[in-house]
C-alpha positions as CSV (number, residue, x, y, z in Angstrom):
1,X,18.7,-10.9,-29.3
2,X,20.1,-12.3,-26.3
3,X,17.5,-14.5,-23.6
4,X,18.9,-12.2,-21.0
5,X,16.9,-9.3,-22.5
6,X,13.9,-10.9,-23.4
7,X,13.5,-11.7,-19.7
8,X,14.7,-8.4,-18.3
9,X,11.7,-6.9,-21.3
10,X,9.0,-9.2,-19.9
11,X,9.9,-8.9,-16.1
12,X,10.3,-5.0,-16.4
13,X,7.4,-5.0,-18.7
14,X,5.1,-6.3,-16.1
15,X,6.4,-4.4,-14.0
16,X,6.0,-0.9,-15.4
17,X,2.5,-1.9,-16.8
18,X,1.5,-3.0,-13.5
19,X,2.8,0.2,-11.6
20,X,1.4,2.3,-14.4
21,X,-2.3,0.8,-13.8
22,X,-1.9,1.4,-10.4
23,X,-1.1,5.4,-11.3
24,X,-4.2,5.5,-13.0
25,X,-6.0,3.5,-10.1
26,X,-4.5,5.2,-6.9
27,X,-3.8,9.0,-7.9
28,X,-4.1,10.4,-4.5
29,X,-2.3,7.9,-2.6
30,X,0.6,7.9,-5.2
31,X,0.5,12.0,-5.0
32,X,1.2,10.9,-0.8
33,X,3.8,8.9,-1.6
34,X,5.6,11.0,-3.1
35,X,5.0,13.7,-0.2
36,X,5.9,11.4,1.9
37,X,9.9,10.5,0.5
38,X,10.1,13.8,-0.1
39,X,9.4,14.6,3.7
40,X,10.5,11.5,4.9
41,X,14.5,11.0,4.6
42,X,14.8,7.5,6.2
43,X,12.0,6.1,4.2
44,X,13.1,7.6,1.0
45,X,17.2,6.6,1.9
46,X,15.3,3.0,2.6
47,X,13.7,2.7,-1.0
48,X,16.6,4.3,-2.9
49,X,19.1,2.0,-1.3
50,X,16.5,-1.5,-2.3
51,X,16.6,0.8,-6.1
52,X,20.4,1.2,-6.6
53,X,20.7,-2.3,-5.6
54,X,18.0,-3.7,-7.8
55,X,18.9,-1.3,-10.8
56,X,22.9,-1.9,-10.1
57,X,22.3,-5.5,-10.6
58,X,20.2,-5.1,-13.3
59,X,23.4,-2.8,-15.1
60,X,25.7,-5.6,-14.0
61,X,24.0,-8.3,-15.8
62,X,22.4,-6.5,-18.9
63,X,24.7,-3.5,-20.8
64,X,23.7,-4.3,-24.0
65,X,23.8,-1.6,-26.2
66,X,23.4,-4.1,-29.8
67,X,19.9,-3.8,-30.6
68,X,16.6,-1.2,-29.9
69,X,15.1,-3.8,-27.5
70,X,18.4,-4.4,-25.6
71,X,19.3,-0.5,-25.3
72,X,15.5,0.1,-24.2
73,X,16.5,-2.1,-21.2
74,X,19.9,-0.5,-20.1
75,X,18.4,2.7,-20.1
76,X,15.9,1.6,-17.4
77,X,18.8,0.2,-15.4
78,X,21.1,3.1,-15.7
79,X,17.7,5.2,-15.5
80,X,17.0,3.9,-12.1
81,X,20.7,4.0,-10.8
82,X,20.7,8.0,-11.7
83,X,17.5,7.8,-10.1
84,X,18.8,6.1,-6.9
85,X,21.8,8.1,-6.3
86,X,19.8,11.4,-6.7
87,X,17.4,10.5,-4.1
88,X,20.1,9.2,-1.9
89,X,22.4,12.5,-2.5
90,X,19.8,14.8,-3.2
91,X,16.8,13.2,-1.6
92,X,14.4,16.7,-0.8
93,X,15.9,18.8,-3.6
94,X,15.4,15.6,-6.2
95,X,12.2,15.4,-5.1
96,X,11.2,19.7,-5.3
97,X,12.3,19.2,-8.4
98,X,10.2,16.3,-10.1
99,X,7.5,17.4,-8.3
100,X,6.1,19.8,-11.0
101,X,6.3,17.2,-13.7
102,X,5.1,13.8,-11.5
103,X,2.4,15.0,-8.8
104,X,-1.2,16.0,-9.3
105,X,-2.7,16.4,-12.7
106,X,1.0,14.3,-14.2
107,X,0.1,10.9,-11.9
108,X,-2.4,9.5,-14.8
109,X,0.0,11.4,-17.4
110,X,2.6,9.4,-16.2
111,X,0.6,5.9,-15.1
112,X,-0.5,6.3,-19.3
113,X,2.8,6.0,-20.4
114,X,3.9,3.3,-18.5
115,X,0.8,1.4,-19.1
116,X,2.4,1.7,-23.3
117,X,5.1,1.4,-22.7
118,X,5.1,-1.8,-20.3
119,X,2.7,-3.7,-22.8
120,X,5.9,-2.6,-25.7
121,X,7.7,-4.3,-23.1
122,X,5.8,-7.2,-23.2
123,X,5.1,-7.2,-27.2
124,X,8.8,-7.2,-27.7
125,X,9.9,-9.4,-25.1
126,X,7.4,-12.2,-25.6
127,X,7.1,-12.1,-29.7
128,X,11.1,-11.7,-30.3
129,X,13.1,-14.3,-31.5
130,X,16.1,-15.2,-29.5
131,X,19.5,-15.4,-31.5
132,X,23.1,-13.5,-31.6
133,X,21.2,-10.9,-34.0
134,X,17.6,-11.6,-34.2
């Protein structure tokens, strides 16, 4: 397993588990965030340009597609560029769209998940052996 994913597992680890707790913490406010790109087309042009930068990088540096840990981070890169592009191309139907399965009762849904599945991260990226195959 390459250092390059073990880093991008524990940054984006943190990351997601962080975000995820603050679902769970901030429901409402995250329910008027999303209200507010989906109203808002400057702010939410703003973000998704900082996202398809961040997540574009991220694809440039790390398409590894050789082992489960490796693939879990390319999807979350090439997840957030599809991402990106949708809200930059589609920005208020994207956002009708997802709202069904990401606003009200789905927040702590959704902040559940990503607590898992940022501490899997974590777990992987900090308890994997670097190596060509490891």
């Amino acid at each position: 397993m390459s250092e390059t994913t073990l880093i991008l597992a524990r940054i984006l680890g943190a990351f997601i588990l962080i975000t995820g707790a603050g679902l769970l913490i901030h429901r409402r406010t995250v329910g008027e965030i999303l209200d507010r790109f989906r109203d808002d087309t400057v702010l939410g042009w703003i973000v998704a340009v900082f996202e398809l930068v961040a997540a574009l990088i991220l694809v440039a540096i790390h398409n590894d597609w050789s082992n489960p840990l490796a693939i879990v981070v390319t999807l979350i890169g090439w997840a957030a560029v599809l991402e990106a592009a949708l809200i930059m191309l589609l920005q208020r139907r994207y956002f009708s769209l997802i709202m069904p399965v990401a606003h009200g009762p789905m927040i702590p849904v959704w902040g559940a998940i990503a607590v898992v599945g940022g501490l899997a991260l974590l777990y992987f990226g900090f308890t994997a052996a670097p190596g060509p195959l490891a």
